[in-house]
PDB file of N, CA, C and O in Angstrom:
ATOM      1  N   UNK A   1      -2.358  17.092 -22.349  1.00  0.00           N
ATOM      2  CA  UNK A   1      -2.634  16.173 -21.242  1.00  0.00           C
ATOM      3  C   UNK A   1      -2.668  14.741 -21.734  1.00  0.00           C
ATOM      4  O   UNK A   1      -3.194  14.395 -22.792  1.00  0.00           O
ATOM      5  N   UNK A   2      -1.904  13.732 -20.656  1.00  0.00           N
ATOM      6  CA  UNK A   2      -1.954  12.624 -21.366  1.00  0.00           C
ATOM      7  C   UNK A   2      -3.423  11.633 -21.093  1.00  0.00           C
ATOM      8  O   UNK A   2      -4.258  11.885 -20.225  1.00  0.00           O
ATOM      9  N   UNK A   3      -3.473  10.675 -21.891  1.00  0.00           N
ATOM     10  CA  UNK A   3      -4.892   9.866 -20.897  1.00  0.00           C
ATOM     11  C   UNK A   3      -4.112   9.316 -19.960  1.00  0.00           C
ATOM     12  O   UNK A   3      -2.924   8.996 -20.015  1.00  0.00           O
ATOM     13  N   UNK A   4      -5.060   9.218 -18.909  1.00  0.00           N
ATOM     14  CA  UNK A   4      -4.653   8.025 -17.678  1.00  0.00           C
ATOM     15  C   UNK A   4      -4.526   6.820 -18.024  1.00  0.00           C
ATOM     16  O   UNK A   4      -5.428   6.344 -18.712  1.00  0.00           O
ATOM     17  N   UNK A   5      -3.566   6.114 -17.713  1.00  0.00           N
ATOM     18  CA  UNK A   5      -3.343   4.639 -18.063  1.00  0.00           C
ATOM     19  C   UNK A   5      -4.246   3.477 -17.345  1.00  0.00           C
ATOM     20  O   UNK A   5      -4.039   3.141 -16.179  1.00  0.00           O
ATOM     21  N   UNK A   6      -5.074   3.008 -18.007  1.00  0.00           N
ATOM     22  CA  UNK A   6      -5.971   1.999 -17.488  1.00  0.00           C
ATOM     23  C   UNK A   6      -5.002   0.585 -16.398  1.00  0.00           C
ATOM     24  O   UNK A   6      -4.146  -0.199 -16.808  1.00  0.00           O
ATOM     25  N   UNK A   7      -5.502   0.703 -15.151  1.00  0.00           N
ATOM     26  CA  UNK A   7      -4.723  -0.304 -14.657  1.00  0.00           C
ATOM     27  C   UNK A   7      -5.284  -1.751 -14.868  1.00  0.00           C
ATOM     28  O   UNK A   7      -6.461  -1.908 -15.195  1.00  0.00           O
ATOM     29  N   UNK A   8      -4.220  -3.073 -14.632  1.00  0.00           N
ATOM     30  CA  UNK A   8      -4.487  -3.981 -15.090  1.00  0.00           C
ATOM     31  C   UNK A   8      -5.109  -4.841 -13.465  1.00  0.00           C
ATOM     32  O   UNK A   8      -4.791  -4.600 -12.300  1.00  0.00           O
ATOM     33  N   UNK A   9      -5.946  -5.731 -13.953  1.00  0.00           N
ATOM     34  CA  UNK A   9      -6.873  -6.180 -12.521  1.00  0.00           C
ATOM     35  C   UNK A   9      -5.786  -6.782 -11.322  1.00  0.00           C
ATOM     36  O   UNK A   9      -6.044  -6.628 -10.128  1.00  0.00           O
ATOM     37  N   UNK A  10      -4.635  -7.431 -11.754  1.00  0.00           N
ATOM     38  CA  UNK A  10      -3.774  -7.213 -11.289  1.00  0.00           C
ATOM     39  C   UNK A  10      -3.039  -6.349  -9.871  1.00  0.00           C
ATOM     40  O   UNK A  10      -2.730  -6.567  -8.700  1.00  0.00           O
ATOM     41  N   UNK A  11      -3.015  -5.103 -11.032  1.00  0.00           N
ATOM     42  CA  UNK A  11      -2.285  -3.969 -10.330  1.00  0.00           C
ATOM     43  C   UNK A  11      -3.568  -3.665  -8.904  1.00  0.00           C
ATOM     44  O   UNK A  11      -3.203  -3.345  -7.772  1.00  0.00           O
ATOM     45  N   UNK A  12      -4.851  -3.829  -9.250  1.00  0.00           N
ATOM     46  CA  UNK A  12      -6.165  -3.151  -8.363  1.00  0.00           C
ATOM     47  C   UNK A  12      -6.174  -4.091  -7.733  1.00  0.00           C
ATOM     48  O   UNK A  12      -6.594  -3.901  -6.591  1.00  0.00           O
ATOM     49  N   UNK A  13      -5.881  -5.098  -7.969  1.00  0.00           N
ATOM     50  CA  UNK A  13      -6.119  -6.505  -6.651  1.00  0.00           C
ATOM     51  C   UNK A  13      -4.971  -6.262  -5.427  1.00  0.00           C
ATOM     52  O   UNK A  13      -5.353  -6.353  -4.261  1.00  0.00           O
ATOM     53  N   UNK A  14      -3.046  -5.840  -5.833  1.00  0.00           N
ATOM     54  CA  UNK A  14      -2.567  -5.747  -5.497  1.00  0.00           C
ATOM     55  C   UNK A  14      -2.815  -4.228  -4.048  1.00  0.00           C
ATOM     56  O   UNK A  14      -2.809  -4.365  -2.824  1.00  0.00           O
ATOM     57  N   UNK A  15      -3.000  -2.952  -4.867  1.00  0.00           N
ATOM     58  CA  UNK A  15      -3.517  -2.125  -4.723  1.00  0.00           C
ATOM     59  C   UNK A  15      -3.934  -1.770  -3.390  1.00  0.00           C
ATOM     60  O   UNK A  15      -3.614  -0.967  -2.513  1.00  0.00           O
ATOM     61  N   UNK A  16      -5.401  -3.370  -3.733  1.00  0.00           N
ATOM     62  CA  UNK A  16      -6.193  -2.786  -2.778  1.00  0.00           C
ATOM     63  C   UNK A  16      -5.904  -3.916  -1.314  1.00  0.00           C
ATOM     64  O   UNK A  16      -6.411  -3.862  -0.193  1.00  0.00           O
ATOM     65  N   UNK A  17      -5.025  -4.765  -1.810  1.00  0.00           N
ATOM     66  CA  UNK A  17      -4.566  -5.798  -0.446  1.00  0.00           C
ATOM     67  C   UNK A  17      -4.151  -4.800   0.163  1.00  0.00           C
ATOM     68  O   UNK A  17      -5.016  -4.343   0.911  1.00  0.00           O
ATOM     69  N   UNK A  18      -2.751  -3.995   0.180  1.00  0.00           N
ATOM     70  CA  UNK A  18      -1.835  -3.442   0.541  1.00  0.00           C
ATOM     71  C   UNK A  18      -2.813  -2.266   1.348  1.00  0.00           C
ATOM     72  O   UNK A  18      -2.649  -2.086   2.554  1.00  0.00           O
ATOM     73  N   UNK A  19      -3.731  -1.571   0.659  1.00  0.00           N
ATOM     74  CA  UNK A  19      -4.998  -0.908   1.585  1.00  0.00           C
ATOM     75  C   UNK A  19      -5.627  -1.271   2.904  1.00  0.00           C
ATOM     76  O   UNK A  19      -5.859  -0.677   3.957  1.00  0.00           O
ATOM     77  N   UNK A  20      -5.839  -2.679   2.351  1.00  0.00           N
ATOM     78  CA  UNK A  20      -6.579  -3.592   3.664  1.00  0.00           C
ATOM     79  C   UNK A  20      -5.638  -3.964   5.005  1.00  0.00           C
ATOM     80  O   UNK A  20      -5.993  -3.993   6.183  1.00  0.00           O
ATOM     81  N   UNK A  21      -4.086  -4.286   4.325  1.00  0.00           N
ATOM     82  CA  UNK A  21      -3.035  -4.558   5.655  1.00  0.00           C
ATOM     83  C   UNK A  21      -3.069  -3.397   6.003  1.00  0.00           C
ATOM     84  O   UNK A  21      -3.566  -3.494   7.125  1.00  0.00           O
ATOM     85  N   UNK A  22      -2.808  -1.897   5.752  1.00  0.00           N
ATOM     86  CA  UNK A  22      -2.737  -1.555   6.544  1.00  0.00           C
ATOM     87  C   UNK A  22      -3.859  -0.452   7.269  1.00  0.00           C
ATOM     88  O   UNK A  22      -3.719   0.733   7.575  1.00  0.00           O
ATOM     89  N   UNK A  23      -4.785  -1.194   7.374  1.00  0.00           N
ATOM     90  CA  UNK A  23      -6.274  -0.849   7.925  1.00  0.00           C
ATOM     91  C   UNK A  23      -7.030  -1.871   8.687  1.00  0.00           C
ATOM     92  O   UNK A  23      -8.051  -2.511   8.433  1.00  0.00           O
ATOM     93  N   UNK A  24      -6.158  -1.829   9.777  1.00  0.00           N
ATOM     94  CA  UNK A  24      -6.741  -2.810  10.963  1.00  0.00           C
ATOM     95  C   UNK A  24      -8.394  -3.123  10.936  1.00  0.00           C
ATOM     96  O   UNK A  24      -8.779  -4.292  10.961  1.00  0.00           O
ATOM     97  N   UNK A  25      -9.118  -2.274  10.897  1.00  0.00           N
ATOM     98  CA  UNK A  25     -10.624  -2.357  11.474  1.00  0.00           C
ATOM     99  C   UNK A  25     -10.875  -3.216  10.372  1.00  0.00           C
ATOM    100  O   UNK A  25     -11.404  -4.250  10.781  1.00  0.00           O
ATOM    101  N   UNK A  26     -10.687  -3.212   8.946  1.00  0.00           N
ATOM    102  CA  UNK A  26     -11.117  -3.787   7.963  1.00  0.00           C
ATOM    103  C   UNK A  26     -11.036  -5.312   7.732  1.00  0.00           C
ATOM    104  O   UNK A  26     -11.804  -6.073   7.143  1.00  0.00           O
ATOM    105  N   UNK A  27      -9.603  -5.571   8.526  1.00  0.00           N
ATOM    106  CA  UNK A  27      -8.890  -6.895   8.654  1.00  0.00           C
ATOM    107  C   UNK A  27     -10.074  -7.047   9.604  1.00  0.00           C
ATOM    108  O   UNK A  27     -10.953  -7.864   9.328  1.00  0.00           O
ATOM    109  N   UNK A  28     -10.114  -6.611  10.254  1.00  0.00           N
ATOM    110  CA  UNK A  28     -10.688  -7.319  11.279  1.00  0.00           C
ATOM    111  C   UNK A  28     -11.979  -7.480  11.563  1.00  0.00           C
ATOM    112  O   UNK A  28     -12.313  -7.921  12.663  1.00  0.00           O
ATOM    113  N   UNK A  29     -12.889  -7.146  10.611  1.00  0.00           N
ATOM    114  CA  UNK A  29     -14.053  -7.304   9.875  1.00  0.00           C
ATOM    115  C   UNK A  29     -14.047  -8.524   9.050  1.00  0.00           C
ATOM    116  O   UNK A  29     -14.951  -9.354   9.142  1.00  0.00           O
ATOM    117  N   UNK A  30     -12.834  -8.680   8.071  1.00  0.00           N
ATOM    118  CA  UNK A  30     -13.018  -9.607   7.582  1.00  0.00           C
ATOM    119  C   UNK A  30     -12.637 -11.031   7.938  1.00  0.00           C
ATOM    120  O   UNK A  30     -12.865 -12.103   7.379  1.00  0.00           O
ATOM    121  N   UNK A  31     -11.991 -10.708   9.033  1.00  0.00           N
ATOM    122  CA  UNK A  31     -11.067 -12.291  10.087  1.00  0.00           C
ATOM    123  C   UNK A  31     -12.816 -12.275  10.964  1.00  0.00           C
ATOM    124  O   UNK A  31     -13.044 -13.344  11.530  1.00  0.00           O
ATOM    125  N   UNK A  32     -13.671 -11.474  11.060  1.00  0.00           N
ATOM    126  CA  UNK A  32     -15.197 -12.044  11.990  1.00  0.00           C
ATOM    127  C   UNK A  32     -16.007 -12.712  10.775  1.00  0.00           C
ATOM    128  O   UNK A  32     -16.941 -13.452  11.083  1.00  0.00           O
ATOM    129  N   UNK A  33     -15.702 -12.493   9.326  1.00  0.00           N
ATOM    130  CA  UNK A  33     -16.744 -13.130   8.647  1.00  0.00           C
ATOM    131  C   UNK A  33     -16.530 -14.363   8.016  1.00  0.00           C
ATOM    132  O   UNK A  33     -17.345 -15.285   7.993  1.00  0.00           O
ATOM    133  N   UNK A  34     -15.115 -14.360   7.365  1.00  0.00           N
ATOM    134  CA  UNK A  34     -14.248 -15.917   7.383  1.00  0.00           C
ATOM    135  C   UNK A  34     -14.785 -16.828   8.627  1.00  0.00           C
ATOM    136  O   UNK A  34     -15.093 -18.008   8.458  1.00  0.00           O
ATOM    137  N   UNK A  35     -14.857 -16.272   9.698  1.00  0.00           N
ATOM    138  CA  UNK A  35     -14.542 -17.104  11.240  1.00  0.00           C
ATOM    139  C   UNK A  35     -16.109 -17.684  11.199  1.00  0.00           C
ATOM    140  O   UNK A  35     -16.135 -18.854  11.580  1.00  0.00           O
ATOM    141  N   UNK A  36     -17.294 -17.210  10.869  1.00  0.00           N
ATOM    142  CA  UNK A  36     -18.409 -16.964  10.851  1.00  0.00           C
ATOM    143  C   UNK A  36     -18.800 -18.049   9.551  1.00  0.00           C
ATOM    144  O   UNK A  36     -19.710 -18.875   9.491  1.00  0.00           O
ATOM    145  N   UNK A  37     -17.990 -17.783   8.787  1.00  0.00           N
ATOM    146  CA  UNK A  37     -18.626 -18.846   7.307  1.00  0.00           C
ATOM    147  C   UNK A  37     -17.758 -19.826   7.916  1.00  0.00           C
ATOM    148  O   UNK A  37     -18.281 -20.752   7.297  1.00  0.00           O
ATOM    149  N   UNK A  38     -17.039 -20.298   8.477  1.00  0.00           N
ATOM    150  CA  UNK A  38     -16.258 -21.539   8.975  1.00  0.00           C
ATOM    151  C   UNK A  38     -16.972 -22.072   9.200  1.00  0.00           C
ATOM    152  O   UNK A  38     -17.512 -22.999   8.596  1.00  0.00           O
ATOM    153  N   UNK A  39     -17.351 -21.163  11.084  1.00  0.00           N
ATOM    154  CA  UNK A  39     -18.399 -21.935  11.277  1.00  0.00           C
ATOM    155  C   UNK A  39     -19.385 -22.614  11.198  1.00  0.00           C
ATOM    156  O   UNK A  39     -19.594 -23.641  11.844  1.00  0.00           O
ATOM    157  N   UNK A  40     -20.257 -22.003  10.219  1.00  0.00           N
ATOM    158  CA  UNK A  40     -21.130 -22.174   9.530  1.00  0.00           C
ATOM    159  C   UNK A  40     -21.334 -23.516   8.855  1.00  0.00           C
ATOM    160  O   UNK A  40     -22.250 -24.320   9.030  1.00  0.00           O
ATOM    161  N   UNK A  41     -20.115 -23.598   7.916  1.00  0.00           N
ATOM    162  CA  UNK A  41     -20.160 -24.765   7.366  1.00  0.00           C
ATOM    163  C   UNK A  41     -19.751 -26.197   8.188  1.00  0.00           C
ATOM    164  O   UNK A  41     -19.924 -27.338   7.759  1.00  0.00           O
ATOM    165  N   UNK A  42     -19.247 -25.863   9.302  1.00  0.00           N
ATOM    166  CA  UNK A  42     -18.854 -26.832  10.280  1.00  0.00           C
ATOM    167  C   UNK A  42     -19.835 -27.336  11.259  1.00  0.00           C
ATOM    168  O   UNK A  42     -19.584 -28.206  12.093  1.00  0.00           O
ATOM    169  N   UNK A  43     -21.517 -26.450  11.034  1.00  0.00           N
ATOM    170  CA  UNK A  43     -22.140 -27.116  11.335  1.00  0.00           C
ATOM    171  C   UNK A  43     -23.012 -28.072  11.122  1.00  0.00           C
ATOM    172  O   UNK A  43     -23.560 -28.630  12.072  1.00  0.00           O
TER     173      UNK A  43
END
């Protein structure tokens, strides 16, 4: 058996975008908390 190849932070950043597009609810969790720290600072 071989070892598993350690991925590079890279590859897990990439990974896990490609997870998030295509997982609406998540996007869209994170487009209410961006929208929310905007605000925030805009006040």
């Amino acid at each position: 058996m071989r070892k598993p190849r350690k991925r590079s932070f890279a590859e897990l950043v990439s990974e896990n975008k490609i997870q998030l597009l295509k997982d609406s609810a998540a996007m869209e969790k994170i487009e209410i908390r961006l929208e929310e720290k905007r605000l925030g600072k805009a006040e």
